[in-house]
mmCIF file as gemmi writes it, N, C-alpha and C atoms, coordinates in Angstrom:
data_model
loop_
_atom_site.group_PDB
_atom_site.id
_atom_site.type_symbol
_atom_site.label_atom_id
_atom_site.label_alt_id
_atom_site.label_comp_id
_atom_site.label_asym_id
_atom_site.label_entity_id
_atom_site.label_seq_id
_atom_site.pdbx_PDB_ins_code
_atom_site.Cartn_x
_atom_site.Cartn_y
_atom_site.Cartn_z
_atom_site.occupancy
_atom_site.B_iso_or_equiv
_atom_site.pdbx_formal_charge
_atom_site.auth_seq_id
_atom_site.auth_asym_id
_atom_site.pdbx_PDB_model_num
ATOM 1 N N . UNK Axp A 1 ? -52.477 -96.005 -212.132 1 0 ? 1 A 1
ATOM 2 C CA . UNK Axp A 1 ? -51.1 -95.61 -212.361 1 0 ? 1 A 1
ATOM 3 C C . UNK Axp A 1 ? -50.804 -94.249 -211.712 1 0 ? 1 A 1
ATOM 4 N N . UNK Axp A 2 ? -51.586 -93.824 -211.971 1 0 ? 2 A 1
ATOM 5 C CA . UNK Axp A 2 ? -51.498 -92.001 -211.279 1 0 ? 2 A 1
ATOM 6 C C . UNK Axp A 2 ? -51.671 -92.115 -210.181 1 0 ? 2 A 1
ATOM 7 N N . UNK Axp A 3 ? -52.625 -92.768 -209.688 1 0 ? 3 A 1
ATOM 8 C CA . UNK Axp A 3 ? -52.357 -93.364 -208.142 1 0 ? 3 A 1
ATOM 9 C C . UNK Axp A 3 ? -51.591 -93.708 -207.006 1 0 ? 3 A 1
ATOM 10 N N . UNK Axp A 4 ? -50.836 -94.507 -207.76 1 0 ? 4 A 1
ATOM 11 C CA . UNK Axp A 4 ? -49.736 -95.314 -207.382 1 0 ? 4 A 1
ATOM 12 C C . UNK Axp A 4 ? -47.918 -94.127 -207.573 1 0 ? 4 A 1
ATOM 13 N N . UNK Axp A 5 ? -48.245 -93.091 -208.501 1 0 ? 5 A 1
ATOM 14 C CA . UNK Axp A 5 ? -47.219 -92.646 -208.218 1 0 ? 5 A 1
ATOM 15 C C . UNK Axp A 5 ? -47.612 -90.941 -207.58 1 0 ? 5 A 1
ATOM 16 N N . UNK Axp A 6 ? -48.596 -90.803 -207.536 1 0 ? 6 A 1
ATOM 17 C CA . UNK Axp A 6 ? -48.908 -89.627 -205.827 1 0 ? 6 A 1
ATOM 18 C C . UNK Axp A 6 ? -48.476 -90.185 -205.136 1 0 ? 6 A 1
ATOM 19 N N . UNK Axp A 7 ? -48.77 -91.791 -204.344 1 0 ? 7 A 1
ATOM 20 C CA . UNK Axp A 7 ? -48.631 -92.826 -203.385 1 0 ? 7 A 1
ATOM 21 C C . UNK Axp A 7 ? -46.802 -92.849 -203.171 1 0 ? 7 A 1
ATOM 22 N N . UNK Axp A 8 ? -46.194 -92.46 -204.131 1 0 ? 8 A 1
ATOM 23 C CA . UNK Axp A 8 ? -45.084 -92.643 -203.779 1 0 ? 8 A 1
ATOM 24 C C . UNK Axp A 8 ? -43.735 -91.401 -204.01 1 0 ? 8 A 1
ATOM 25 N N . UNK Axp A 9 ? -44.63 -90.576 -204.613 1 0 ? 9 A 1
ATOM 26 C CA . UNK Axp A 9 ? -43.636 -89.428 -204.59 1 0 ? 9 A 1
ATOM 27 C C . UNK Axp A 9 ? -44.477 -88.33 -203.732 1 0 ? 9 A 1
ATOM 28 N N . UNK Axp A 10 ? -45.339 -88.219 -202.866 1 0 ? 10 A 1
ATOM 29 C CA . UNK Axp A 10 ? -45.863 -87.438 -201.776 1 0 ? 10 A 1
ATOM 30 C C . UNK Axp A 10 ? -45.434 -87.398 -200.806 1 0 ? 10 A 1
ATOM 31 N N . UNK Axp A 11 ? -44.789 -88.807 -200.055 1 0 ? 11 A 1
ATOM 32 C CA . UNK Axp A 11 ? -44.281 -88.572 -199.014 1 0 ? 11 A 1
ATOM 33 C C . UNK Axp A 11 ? -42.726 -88.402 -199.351 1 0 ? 11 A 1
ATOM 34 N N . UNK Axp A 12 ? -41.877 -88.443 -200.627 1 0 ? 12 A 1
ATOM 35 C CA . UNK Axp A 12 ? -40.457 -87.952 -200.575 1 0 ? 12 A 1
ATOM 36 C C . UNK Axp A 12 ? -40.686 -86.343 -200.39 1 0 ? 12 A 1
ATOM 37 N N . UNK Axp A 13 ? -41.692 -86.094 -201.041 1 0 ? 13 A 1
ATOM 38 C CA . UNK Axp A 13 ? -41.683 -84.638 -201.129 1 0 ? 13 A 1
ATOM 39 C C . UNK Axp A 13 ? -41.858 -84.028 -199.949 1 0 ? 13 A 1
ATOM 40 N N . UNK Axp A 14 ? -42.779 -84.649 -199.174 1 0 ? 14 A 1
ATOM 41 C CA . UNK Axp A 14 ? -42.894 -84.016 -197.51 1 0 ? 14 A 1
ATOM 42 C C . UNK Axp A 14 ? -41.39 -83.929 -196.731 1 0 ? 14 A 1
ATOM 43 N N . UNK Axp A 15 ? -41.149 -85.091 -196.834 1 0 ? 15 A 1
ATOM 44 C CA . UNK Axp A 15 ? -39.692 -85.225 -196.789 1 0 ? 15 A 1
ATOM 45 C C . UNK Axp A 15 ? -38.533 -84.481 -196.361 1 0 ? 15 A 1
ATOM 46 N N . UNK Axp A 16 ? -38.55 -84.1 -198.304 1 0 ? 16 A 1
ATOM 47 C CA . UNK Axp A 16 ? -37.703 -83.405 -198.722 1 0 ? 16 A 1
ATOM 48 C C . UNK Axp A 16 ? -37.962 -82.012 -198.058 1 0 ? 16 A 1
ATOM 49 N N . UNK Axp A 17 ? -39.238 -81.424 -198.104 1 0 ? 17 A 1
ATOM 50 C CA . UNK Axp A 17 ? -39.487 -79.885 -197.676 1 0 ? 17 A 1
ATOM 51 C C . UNK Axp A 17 ? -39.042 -80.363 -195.835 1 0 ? 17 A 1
ATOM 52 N N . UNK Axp A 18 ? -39.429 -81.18 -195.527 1 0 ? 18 A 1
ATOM 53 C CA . UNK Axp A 18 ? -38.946 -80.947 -193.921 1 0 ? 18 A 1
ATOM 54 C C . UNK Axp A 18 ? -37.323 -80.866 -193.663 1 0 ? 18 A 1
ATOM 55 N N . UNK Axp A 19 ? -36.776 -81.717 -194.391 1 0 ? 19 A 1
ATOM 56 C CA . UNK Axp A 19 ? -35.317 -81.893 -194.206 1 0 ? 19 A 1
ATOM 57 C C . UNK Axp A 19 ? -34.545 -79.789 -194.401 1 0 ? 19 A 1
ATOM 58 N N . UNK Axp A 20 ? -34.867 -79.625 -196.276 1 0 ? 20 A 1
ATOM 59 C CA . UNK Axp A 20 ? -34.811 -78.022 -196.099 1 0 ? 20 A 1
ATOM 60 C C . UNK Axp A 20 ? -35.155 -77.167 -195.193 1 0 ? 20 A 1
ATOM 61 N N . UNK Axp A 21 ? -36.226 -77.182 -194.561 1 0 ? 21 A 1
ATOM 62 C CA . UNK Axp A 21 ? -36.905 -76.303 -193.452 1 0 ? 21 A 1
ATOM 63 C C . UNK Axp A 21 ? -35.743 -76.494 -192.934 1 0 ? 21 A 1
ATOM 64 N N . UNK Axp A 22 ? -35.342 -77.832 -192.139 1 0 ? 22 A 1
ATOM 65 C CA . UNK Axp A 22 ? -34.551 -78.111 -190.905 1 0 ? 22 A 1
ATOM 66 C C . UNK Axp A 22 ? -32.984 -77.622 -191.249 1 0 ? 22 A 1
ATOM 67 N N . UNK Axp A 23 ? -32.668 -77.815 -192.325 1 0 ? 23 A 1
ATOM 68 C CA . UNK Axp A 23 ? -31.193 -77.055 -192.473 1 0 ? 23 A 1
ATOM 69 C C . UNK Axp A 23 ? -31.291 -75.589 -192.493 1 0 ? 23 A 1
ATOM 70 N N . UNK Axp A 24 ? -32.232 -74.922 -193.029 1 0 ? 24 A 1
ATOM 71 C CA . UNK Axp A 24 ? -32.233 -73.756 -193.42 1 0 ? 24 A 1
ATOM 72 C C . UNK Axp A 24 ? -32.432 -72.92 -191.653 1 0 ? 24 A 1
ATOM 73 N N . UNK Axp A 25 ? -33.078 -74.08 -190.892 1 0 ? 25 A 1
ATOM 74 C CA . UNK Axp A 25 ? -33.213 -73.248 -189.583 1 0 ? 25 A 1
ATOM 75 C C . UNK Axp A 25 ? -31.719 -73.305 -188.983 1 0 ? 25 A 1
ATOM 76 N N . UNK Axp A 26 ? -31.456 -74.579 -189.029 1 0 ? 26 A 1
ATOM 77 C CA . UNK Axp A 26 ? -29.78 -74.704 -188.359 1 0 ? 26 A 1
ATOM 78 C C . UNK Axp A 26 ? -28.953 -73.521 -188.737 1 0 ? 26 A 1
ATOM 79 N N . UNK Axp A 27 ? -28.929 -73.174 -190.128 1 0 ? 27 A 1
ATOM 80 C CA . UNK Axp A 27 ? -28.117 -72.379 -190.97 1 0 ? 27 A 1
ATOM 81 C C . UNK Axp A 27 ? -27.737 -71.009 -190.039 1 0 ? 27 A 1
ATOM 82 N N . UNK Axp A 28 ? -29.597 -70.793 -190.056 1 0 ? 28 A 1
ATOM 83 C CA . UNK Axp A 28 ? -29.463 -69.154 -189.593 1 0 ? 28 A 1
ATOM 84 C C . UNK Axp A 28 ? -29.419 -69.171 -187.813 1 0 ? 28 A 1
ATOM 85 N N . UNK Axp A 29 ? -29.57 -70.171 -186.987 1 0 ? 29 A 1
ATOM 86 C CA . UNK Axp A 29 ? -28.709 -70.213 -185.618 1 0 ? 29 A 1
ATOM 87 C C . UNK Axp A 29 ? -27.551 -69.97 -185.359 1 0 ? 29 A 1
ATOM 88 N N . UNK Axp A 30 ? -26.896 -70.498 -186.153 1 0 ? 30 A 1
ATOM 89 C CA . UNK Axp A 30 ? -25.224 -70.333 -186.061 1 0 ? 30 A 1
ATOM 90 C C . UNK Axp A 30 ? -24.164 -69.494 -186.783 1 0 ? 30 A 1
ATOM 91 N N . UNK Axp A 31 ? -25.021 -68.616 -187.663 1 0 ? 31 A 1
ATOM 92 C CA . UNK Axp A 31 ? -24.863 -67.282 -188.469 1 0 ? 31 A 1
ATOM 93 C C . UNK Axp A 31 ? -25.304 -66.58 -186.964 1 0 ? 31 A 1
ATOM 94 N N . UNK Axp A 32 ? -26.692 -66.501 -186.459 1 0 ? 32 A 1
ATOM 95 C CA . UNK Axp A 32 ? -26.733 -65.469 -185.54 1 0 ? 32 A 1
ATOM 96 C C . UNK Axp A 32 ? -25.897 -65.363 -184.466 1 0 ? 32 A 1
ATOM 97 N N . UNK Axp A 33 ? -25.333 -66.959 -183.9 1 0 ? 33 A 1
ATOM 98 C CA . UNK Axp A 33 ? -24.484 -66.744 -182.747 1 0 ? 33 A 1
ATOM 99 C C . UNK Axp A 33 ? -22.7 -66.207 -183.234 1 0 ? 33 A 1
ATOM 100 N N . UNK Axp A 34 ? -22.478 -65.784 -184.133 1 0 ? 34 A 1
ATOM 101 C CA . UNK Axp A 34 ? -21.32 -65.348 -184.433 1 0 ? 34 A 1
ATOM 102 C C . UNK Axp A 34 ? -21.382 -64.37 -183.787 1 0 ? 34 A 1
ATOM 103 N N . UNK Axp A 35 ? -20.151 -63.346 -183.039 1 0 ? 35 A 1
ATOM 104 C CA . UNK Axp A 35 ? -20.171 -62.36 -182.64 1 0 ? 35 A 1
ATOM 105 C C . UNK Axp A 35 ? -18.728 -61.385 -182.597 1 0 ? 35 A 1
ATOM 106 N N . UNK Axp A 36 ? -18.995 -60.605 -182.627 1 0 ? 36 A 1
ATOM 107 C CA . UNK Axp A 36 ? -17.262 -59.766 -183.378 1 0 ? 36 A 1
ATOM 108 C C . UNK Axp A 36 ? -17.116 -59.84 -181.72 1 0 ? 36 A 1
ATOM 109 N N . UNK Axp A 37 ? -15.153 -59.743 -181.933 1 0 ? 37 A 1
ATOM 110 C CA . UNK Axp A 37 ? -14.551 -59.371 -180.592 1 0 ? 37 A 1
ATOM 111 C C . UNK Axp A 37 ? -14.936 -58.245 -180.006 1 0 ? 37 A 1
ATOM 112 N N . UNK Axp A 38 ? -15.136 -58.426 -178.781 1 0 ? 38 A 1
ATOM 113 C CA . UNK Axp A 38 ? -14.848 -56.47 -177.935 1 0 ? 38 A 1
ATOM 114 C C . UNK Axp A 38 ? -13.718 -56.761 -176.93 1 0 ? 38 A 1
ATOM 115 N N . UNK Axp A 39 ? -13.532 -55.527 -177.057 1 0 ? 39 A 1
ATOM 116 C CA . UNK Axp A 39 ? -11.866 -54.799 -176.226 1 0 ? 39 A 1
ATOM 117 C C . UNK Axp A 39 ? -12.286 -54.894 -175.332 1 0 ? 39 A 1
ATOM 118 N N . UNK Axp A 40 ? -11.818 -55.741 -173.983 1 0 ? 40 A 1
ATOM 119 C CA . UNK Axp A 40 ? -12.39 -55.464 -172.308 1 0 ? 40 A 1
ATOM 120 C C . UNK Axp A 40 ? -11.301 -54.809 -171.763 1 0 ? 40 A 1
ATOM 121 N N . UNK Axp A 41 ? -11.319 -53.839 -171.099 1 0 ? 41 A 1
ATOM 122 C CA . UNK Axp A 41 ? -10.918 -53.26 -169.819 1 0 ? 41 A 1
ATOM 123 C C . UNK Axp A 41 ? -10.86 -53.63 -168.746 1 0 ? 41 A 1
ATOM 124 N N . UNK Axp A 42 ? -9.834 -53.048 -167.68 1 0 ? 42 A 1
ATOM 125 C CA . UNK Axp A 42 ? -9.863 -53.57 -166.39 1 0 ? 42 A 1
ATOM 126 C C . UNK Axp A 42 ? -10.243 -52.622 -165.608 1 0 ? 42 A 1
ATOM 127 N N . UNK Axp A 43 ? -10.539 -52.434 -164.293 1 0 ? 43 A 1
ATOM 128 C CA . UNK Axp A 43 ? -10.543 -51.581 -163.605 1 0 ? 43 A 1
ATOM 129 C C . UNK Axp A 43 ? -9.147 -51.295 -163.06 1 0 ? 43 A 1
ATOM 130 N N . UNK Axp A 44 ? -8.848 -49.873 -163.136 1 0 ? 44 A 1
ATOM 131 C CA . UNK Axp A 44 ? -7.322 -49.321 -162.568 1 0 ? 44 A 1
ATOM 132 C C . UNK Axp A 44 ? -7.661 -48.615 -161.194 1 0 ? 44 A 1
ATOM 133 N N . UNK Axp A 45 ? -7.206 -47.66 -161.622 1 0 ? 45 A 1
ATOM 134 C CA . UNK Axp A 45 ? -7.578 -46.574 -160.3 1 0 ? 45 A 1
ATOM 135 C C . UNK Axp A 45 ? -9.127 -45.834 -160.272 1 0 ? 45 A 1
ATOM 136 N N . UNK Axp A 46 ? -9.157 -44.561 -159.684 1 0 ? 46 A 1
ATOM 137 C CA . UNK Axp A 46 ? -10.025 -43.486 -160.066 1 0 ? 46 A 1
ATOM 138 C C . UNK Axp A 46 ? -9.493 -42.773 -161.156 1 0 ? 46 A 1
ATOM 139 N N . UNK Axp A 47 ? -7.946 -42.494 -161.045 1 0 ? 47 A 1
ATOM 140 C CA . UNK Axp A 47 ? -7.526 -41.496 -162.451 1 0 ? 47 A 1
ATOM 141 C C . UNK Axp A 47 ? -7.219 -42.118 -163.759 1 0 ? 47 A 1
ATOM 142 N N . UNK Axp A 48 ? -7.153 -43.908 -163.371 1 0 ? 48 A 1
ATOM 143 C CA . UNK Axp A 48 ? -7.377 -44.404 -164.821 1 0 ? 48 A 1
ATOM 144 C C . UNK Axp A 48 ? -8.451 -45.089 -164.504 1 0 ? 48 A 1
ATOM 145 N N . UNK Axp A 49 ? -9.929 -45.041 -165.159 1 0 ? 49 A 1
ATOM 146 C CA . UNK Axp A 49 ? -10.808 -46.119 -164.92 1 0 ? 49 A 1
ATOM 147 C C . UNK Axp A 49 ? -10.594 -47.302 -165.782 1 0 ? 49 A 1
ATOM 148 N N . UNK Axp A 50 ? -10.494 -46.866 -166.672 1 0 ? 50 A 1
ATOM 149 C CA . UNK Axp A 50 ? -9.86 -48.222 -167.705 1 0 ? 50 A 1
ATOM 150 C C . UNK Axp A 50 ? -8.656 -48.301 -168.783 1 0 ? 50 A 1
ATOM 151 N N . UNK Axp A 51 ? -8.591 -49.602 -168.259 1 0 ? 51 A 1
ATOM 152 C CA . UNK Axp A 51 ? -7.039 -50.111 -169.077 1 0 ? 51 A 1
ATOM 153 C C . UNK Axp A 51 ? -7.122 -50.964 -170.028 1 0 ? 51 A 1
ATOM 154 N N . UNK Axp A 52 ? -6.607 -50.834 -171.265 1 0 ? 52 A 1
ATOM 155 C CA . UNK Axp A 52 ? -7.475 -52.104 -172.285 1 0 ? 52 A 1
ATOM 156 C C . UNK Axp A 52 ? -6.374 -53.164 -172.137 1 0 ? 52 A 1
ATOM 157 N N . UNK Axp A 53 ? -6.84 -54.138 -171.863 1 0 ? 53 A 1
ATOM 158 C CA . UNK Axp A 53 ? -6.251 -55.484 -172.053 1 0 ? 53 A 1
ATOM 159 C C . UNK Axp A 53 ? -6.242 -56.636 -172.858 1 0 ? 53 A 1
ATOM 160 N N . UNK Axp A 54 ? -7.57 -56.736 -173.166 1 0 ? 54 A 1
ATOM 161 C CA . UNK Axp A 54 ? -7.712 -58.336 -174.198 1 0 ? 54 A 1
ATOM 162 C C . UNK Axp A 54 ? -8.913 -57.879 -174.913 1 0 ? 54 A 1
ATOM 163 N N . UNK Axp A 55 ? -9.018 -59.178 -175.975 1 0 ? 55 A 1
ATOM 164 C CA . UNK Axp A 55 ? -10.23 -59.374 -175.952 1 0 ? 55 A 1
ATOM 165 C C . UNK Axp A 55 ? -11.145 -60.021 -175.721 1 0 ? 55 A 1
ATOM 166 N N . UNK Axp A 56 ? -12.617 -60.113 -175.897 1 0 ? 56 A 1
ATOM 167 C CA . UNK Axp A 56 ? -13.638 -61.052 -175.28 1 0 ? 56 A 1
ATOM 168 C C . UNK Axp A 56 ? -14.694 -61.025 -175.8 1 0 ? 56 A 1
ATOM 169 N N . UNK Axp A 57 ? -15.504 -61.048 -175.574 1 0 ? 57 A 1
ATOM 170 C CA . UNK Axp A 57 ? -17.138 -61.459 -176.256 1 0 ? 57 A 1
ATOM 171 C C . UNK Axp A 57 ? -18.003 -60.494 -175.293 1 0 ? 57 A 1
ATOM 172 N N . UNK Axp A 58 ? -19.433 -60.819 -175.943 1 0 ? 58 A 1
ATOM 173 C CA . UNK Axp A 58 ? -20.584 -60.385 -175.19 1 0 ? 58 A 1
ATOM 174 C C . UNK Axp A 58 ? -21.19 -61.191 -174.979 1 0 ? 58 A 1
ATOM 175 N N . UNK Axp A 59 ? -21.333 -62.753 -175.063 1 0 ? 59 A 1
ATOM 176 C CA . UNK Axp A 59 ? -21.885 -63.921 -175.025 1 0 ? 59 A 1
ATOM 177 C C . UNK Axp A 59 ? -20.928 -64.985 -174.236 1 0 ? 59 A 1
ATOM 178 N N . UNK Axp A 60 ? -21.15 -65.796 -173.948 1 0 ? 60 A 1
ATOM 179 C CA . UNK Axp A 60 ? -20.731 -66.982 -173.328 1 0 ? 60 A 1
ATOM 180 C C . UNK Axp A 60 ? -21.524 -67.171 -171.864 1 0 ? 60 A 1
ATOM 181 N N . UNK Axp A 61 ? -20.789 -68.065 -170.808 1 0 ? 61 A 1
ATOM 182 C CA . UNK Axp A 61 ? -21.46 -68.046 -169.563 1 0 ? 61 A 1
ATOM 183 C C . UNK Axp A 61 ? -20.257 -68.111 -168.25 1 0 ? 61 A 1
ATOM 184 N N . UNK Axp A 62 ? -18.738 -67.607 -169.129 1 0 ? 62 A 1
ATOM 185 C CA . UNK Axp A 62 ? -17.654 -67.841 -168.121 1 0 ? 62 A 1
ATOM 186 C C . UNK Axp A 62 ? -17.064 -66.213 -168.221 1 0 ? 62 A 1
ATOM 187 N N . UNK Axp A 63 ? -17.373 -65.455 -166.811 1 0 ? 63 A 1
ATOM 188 C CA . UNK Axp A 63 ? -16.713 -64.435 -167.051 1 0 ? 63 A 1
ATOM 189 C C . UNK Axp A 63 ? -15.204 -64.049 -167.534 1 0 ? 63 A 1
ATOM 190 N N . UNK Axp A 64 ? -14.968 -63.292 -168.604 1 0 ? 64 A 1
ATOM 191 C CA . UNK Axp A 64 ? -13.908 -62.533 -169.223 1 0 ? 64 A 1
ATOM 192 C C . UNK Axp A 64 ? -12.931 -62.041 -168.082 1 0 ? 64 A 1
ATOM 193 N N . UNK Axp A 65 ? -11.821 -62.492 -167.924 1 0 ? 65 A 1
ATOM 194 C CA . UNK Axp A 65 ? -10.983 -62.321 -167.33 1 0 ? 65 A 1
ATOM 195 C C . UNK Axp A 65 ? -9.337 -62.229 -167.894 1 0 ? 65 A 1
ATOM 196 N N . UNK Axp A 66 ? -8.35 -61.391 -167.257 1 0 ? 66 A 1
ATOM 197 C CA . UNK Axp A 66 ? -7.233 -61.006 -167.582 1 0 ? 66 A 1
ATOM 198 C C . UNK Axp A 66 ? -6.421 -62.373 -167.481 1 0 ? 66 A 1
ATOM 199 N N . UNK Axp A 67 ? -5.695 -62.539 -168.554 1 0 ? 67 A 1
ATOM 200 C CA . UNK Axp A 67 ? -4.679 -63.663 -168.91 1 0 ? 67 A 1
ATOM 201 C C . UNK Axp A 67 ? -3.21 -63.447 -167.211 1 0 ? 67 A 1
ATOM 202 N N . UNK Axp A 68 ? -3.106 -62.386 -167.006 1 0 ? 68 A 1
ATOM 203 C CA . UNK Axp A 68 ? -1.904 -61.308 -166.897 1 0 ? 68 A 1
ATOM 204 C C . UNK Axp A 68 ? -3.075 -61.963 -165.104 1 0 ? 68 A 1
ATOM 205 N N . UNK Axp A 69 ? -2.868 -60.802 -164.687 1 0 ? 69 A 1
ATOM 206 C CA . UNK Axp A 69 ? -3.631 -61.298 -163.277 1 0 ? 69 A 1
ATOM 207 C C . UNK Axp A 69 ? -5.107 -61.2 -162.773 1 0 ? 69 A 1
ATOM 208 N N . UNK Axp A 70 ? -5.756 -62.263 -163.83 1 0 ? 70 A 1
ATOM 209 C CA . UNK Axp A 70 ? -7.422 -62.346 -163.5 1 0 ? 70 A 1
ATOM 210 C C . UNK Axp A 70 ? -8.021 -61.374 -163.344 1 0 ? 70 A 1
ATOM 211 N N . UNK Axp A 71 ? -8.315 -59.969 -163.575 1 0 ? 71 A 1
ATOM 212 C CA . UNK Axp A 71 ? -9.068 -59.248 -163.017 1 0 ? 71 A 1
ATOM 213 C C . UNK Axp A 71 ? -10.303 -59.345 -164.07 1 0 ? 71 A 1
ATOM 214 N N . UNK Axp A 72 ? -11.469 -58.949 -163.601 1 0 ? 72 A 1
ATOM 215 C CA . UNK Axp A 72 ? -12.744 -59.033 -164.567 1 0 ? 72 A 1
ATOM 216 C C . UNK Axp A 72 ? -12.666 -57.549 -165.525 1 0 ? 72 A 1
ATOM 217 N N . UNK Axp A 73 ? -12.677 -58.328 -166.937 1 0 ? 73 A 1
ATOM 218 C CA . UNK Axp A 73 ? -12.774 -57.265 -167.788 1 0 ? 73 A 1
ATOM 219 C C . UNK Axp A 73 ? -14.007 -56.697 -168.129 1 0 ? 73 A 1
ATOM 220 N N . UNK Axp A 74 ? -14.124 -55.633 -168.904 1 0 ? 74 A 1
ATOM 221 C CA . UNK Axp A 74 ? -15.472 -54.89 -168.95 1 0 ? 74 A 1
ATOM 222 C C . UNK Axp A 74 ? -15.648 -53.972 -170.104 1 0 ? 74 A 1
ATOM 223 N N . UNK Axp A 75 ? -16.404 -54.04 -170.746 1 0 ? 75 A 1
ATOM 224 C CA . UNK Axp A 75 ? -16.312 -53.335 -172.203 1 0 ? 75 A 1
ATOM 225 C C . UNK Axp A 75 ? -17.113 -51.403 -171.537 1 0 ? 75 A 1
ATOM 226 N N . UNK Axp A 76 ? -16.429 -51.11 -172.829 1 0 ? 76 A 1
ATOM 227 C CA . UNK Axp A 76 ? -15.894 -49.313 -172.834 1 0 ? 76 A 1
ATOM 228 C C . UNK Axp A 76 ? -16.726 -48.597 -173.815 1 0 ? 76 A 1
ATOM 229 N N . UNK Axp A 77 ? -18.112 -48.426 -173.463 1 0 ? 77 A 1
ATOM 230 C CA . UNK Axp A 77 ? -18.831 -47.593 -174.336 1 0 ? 77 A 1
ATOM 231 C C . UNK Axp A 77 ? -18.603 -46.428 -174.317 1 0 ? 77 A 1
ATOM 232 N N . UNK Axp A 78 ? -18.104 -45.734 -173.216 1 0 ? 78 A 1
ATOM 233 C CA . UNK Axp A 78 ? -18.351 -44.238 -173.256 1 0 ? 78 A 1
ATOM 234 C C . UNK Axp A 78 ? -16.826 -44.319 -172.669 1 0 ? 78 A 1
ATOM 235 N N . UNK Axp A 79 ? -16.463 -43.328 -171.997 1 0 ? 79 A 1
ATOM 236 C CA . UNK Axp A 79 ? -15.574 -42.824 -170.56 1 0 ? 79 A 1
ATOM 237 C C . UNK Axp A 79 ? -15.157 -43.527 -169.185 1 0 ? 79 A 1
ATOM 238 N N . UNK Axp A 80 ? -16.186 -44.573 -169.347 1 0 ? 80 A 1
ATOM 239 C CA . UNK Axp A 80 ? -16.168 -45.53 -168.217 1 0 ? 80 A 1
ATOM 240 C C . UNK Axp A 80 ? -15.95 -46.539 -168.919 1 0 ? 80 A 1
ATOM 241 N N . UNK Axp A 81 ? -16.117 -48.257 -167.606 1 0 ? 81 A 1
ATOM 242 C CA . UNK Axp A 81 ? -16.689 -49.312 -167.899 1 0 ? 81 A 1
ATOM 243 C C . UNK Axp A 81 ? -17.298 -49.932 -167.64 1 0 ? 81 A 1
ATOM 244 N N . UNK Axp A 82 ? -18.639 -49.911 -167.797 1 0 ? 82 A 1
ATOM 245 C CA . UNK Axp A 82 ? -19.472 -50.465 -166.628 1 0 ? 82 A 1
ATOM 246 C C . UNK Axp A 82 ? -20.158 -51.801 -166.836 1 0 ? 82 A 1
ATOM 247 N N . UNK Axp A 83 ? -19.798 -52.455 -168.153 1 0 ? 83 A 1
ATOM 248 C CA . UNK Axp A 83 ? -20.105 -53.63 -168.254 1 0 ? 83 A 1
ATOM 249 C C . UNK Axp A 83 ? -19.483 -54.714 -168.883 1 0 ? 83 A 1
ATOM 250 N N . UNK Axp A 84 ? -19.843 -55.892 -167.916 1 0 ? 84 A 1
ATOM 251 C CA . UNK Axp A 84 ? -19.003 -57.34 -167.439 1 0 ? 84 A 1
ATOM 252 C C . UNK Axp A 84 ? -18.584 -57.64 -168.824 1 0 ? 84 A 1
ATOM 253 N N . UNK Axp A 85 ? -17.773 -58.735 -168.868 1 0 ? 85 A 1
ATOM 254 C CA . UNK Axp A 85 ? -17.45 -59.195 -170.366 1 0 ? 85 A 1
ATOM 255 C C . UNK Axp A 85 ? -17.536 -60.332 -170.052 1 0 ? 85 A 1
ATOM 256 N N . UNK Axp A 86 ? -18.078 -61.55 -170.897 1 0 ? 86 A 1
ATOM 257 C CA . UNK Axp A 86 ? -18.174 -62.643 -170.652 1 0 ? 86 A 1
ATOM 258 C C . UNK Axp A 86 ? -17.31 -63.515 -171.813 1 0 ? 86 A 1
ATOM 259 N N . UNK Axp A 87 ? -17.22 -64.654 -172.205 1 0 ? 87 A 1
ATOM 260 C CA . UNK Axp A 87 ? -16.416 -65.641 -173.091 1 0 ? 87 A 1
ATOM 261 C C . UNK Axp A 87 ? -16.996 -67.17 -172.916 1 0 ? 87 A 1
ATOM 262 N N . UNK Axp A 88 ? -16.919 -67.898 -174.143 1 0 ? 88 A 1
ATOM 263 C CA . UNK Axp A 88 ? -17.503 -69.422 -173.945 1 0 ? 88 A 1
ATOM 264 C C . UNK Axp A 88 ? -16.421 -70.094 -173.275 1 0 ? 88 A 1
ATOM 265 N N . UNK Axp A 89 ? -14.958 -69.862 -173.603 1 0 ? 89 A 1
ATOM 266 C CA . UNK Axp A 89 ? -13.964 -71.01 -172.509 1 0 ? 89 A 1
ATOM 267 C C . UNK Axp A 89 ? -13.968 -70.17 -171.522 1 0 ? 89 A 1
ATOM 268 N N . UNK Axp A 90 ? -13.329 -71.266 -170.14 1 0 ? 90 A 1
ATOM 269 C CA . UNK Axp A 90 ? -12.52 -70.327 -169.337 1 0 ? 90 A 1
ATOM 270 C C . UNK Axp A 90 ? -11.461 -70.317 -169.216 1 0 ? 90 A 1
């Protein structure tokens, strides 16, 4: 009798712990790919280096570009802008 029910509640239980593992990994993938907006800039002149225009991401694989006339935007850590902005649509 004890036999027969190891025999049959061992493998729900394997189961069960694989199925949890597997959500609990999904869970925290798509928590990590969340990402707050950043302000991209355009390039202006020399006496304005940057102009804020939209916003955009730091992730995707389609460069961040101006709605207004395409120019590539670029996020504003300091005084300058020296880096690209990217977005998942285009």
């Amino acid at each position: 009798m004890k036999s027969k029910f190891l025999n049959l509640v061992m493998p729900i239980a394997v189961i069960a712990v694989g199925l949890v593992g597997a959500l609990s990994t999904n869970a925290m993938e798509k928590k990590s790919s969340k990402v707050a907006p950043i302000m991209g800039y355009k390039h202006v002149s020399a006496a304005i280096p940057c102009e804020k225009v939209q916003t955009c991401s730091n992730n995707g694989i389609f460069v961040c570009t101006s709605d207004i006339d395409g120019a590539n935007l670029y996020a504003k850590p300091g005084a300058t802008c020296p880096n690209l902005l990217y977005r998942d649509t285009q």
